[in-house]
N, C-alpha and C positions, 0 to 999 in steps of 0.2 A: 546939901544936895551934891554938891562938889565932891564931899566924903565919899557920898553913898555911889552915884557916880563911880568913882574911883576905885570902891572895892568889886563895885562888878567887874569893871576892865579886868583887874587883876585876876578875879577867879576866874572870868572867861578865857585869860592868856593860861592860868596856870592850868584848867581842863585841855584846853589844845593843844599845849605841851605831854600832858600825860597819855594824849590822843596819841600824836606824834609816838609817843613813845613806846607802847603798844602797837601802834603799825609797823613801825622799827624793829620791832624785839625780834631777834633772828631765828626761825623758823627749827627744831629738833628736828635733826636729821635721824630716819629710822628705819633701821633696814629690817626686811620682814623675811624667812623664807616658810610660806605653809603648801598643804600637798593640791596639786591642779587633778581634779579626775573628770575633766575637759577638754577634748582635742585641740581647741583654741584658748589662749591667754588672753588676759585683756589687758589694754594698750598701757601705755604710762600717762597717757592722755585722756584717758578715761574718764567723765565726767563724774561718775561714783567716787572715784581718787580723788581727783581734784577737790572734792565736795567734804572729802575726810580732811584732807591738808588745811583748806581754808575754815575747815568747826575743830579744830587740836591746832593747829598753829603746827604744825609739822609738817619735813618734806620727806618723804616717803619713798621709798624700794621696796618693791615686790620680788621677790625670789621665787617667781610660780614653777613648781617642778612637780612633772609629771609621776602622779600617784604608782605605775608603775616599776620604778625602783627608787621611789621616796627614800623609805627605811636606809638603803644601802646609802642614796647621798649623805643623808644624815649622819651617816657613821662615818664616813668619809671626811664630814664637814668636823667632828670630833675629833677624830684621831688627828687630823692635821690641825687642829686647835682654829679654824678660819671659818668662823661662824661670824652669823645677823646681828642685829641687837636683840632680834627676836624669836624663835622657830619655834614650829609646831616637829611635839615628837608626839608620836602616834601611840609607841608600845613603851612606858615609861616603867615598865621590869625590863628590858631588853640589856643585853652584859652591857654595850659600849656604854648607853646610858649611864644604867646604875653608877657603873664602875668611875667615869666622869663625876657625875656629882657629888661621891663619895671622897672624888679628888681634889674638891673644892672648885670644879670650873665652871658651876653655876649659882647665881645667886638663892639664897634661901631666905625670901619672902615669908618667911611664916607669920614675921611679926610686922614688916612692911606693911603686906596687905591690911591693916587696921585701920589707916591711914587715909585708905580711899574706898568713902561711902559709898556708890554703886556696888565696888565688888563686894563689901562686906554686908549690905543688904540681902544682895542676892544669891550669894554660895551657900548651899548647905551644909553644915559644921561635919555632915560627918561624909558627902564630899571631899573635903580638904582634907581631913582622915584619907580615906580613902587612897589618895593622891598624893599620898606622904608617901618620903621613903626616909626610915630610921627616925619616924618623927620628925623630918623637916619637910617645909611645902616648895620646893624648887621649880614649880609653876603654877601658872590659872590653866585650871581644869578648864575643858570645852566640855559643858555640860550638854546632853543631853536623855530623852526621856528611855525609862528604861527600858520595858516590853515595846519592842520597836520594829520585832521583826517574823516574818509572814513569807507568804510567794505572793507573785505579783506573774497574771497571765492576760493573752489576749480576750478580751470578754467578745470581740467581733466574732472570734474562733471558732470561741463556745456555742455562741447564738447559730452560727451555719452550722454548728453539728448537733446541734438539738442536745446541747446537754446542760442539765440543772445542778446549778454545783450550791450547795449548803453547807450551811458550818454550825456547828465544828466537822472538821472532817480528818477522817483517820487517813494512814498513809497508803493505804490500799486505796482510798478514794482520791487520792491523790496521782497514784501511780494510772488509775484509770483514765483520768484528765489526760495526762501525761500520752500513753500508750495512747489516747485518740488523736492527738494534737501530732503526732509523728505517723500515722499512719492512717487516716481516714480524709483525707487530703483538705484541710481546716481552709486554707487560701484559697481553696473551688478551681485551681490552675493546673489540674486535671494530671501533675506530676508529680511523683514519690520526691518532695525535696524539703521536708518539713523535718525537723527535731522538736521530741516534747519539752525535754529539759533543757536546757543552755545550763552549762556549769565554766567557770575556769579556776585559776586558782591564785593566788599574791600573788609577791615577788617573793615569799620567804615559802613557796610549792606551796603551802595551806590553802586546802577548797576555799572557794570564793563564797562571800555571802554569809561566813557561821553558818554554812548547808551542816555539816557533821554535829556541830552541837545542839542546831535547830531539829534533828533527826533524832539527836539520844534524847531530848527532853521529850518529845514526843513516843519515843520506846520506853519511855519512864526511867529513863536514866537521870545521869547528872548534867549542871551544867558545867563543865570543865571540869572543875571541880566539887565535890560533894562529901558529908559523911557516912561513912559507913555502918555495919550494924554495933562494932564495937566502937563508933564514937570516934573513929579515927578521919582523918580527910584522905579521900582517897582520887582519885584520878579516875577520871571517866574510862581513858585508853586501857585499864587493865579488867572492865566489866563485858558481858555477856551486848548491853543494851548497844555500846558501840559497833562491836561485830555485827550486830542486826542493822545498824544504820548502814554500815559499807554494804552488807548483802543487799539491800533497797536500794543503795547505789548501783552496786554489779548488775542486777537485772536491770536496770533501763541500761547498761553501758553493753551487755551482752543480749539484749533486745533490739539492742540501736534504735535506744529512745532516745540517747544521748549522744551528743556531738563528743564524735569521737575522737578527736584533736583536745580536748578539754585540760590537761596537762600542761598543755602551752602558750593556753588563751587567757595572757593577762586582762585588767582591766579594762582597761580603753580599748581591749581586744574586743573584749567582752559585747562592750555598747555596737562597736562597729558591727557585731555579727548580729545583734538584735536589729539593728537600724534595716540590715538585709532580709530582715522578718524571715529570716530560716529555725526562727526558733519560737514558742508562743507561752511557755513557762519559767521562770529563773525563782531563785530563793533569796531573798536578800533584804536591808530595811525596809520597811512599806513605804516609807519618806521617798525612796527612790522613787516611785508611782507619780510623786506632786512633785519632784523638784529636779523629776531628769526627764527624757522620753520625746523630750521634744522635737526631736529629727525624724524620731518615726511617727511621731502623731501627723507631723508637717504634711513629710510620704505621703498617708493615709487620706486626709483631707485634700489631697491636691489631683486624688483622684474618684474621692466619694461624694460627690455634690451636696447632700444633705447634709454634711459636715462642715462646708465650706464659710457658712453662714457666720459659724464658732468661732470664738480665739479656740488658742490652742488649748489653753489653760482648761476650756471648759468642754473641749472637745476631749480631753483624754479620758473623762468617767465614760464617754460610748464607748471606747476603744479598749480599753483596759481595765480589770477588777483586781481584787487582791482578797487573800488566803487569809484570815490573821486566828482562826482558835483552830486550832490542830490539838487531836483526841488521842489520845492512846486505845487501843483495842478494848480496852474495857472500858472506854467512853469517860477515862477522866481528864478536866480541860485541865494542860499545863504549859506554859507559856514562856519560853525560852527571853533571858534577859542581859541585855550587856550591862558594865561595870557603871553605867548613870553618865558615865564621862566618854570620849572620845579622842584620850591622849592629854595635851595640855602643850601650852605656849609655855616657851623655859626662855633662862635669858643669860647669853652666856657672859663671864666674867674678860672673857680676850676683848668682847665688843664693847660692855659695858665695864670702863674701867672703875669705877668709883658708886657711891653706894648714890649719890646722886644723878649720876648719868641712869642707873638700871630706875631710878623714880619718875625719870620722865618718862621713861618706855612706859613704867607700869600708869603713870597718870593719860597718856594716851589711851591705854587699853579701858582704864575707869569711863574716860571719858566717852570713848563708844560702846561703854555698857551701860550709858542713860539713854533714854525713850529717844530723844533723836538723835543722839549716835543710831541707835537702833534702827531708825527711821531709812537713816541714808544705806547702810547696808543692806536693810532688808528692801528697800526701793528702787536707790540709785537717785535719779533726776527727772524729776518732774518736767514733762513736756518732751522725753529723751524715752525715759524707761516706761511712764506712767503718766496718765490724766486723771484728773477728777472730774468721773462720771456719775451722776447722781446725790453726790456727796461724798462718795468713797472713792479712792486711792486702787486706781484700776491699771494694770499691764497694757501697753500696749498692742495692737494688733501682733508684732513683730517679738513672737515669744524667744528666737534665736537670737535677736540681741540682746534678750534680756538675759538669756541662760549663758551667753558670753560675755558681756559686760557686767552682769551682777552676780549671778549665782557664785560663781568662786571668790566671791567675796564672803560667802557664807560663812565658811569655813573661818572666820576671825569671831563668830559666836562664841560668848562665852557662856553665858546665861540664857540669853533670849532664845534658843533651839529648844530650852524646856518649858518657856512659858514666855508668849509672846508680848512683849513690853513696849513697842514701838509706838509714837508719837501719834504716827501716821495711821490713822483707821483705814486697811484697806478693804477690798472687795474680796471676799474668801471664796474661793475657786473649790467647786464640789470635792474633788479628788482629797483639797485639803481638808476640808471638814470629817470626810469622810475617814481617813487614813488616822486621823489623829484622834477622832472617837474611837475608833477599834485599838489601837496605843491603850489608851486609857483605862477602856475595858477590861482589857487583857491585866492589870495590875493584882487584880482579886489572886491568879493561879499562877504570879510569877513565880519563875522555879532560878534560886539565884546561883552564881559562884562563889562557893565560900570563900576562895582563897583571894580574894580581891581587894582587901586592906591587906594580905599580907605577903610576907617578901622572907625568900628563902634564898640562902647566899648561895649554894650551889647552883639551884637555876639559875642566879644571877653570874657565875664565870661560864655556866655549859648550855646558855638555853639555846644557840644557836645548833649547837651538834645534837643535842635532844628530841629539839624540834625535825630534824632534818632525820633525823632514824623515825620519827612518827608518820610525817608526811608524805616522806616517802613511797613507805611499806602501804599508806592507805590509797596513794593511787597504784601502785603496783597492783594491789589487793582487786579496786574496784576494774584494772586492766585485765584481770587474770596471768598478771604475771609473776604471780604466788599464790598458794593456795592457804585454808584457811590456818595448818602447820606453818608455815611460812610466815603469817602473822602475828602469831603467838610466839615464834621465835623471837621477828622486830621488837614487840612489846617487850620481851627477856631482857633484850638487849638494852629498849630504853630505861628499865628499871635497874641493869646492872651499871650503868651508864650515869646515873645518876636519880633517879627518876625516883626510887623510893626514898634516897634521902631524900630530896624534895619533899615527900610527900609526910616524910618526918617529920622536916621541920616547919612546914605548914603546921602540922597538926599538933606541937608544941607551942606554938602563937596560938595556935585559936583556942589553945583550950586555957593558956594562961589569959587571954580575951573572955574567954567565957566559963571562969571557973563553977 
């Protein structure tokens, strides 16, 4: 007895010890910087934070930087080699990138990633394809779904002007919404102060939304990029279908359906002129519908009484509907799609010095790519973000803290924005069900970019000055401060500029791809 006795003591001193030692074990420091398209950051205090640190054993930095000149920090953050352990790059052809990576200053994961089961569950093989450059994987894609994107208008608007909007709808049905929304006075405030459209543009001038490529697939064009009749990849900007998108731009901008400052309405510009409900149409992912909106729905409800009843959550399917099968004139449905991904988290080599420091970053990120990692990003804190109401994982009354304390945490998805994996069963909010059945729908008549696995070294030293002669010339164009000569010149320009090598050596990848 004395023995047996004695061997418990023991095991029980040496489990307390290995407790100890596990409480002890010092925390991975991890510095993050992804994009904020939020007018508020959330705290370092944050119980979502807090919440991640204590389930990964890490202590954590946020680099929240504002989505309107992201791109430029991040080149900024390159060129001066004084990066995170972590960051989100957005446009992973863009020169500085490429040209980086090619220079050895961030790790290539290609075969790391094996190592950690969530991620290698859940990415798809030809994702990570996708997301390569020169055949190495120099981050985790931030997956998401592909047919994603529609307009999103007021449905209030609609209902006081008596107007029935069905889908699919062509862009003349569109322009009719539009045209009513700007001048048939939609707010009943008895004053000309409405615009149909809301448009702005990046920070790199390109229309806000993929409006221009959501326009040519519907003109029956390409998306970006497409082949042609000879088999070749060609470029949207030197077709017929583009110049009809810009013309469908020009009249609402020479209508003055469209805010006419639109040029210099970044982002966050963007929201704040929505939030002033001077606008009751925009073009952009339907996601935005469920996962933004919240200041104006607030607005809304704080002076509609039958609203007030509502969270916000489920107050925005009255307020707001969305666009998602757009027709071409001869009524065929095609559905404009992005690349499946939205950028990717890279991990530079200045931060992480050693092949084991960049495996603790990458074992963080595995670790909130399982169901309750998943849980807590997509939640927050129980009793803080959310209750359980009836069984199910419900938001709070208080949807602004929730769209400030959690939602910019979104943006560290990596899998879970394509198929929801989360622990926590919540309460699905109409708008989401909604937004994300028509998503899905839409897969049947996606219309894709071919040139999306692949990489063309010229755009990769000139994509900055290429882009910048396109962009350009297409709000010039939609200004009328060039005429349609004036276009076709631009275009000259961007194909002598570099544009159809580009479109060369695109088209010698895809076809050794697709012999």
């Amino acid at each position: 007895m004395k023995k047996f006795l004695s061997l418990i003591l023991a095991l029980i001193m040496m489990l307390s010890l290995l407790s100890v030692s596990y409480a002890d074990e010092e925390a991975t420091k991890i510095s993050i910087m992804i994009p904020l398209y939020y007018s508020e950051a959330p705290t370092e205090t944050n119980e979502l934070e807090l919440m991640m640190e204590e389930y990964t054993n890490t202590d954590l930095t946020f680099l929240w930087t504002p989505i309107d000149n992201y791109n430029e920090k991040i080149n900024m953050a390159i060129a001066s080699d004084s990066m995170p352990n972590a960051m989100g790059v957005l446009d992973i052809k863009a020169t500085m990138f490429v040209n980086a990576a090619r220079a050895d200053m961030f790790w290539d994961i290609s075969e790391m990633i094996k190592d950690y089961p969530n991620l290698v569950e859940h990415y798809k093989a030809q994702m990570l394809t996708n997301a390569s450059i020169d055949g190495k994987l120099y981050g985790l894609p931030r997956a998401r779904p592909l047919t994603r994107d529609g307009a999103i208008y007021r449905k209030d608007w609609a209902q006081n002007l008596g107007l029935t909007i069905e889908q699919p709808i062509t862009l003349d049905g569109m322009y009719e919404i539009i045209k009513a929304f700007a001048t048939q006075d939609p707010d009943g405030n008895g004053k000309d102060d409405t615009y149909g459209l809301l448009l702005g543009v990046g920070s790199d001038g390109a229309l806000s939304g993929f409006v221009d490529q959501i326009l040519d697939v519907a003109n029956g064009g390409y998306n970006n990029w497409g082949i042609n009749a000879e088999g070749n990849v060609e470029s949207t900007y030197v077709t017929q279908a583009h110049l009809d998108s810009l013309n469908w731009l020009k009249r609402l901008y020479d209508e003055n359906l469209i805010n006419k400052d639109f040029a210099t309405v970044l982002p966050t510009q963007f929201y704040e002129l929505l939030d002033k409900e001077v606008g009751g149409f925009y073009i952009q992912t339907l996601t935005d519908a469920h996962e933004r909106l919240d200041n104006i729905v607030a607005n809304i409800q704080s002076r509609t009484p039958e609203l007030q009843s509502k969270t916000a959550v489920d107050a925005k399917v009255d307020i707001f509907d969305t666009i998602y099968q757009i027709s071409t004139k001869d009524g065929e449905l095609r559905a404009h799609t992005q690349d499946g991904f939205n950028g990717m988290i890279v991990f530079p080599k200045s931060s992480n010095k050693t092949e084991e420091d960049v495996r603790k970053v990458l074992q963080f990120f595995d670790t909130m790519d399982s169901p309750d990692g998943q849980s807590i990003i997509y939640w927050g804190k129980e009793g803080v973000h959310w209750n359980y109401v009836d069984g199910l994982a419900t938001m709070t009354s208080d949807s602004l803290l929730f769209s400030r304390d959690v939602q910019p945490y979104w943006q560290l998805f990596l899998t879970n924005r394509e198929t929801d994996r989360s622990s926590i069963k919540g309460y699905v909010a109409p708008m989401y069900t909604k937004v994300y059945s028509e998503m899905e729908s839409n897969l049947p008549y996606a219309v894709y970019n071919v040139a999306v696995p692949l990489l063309s070294d010229t755009y990769t030293e000139n994509s900055t000055y290429l882009n910048k002669i396109i962009h350009d010339a297409e709000v010039q164009y939609i200004m009328g401060l060039i005429d349609e000569a004036g276009w076709w010149d631009a275009v000259k320009r961007w194909r002598e500029a570099g544009g159809d090598q580009v479109a060369a050596e695109y088209t010698a990848q895809y076809k050794e791809m697709n012999p």
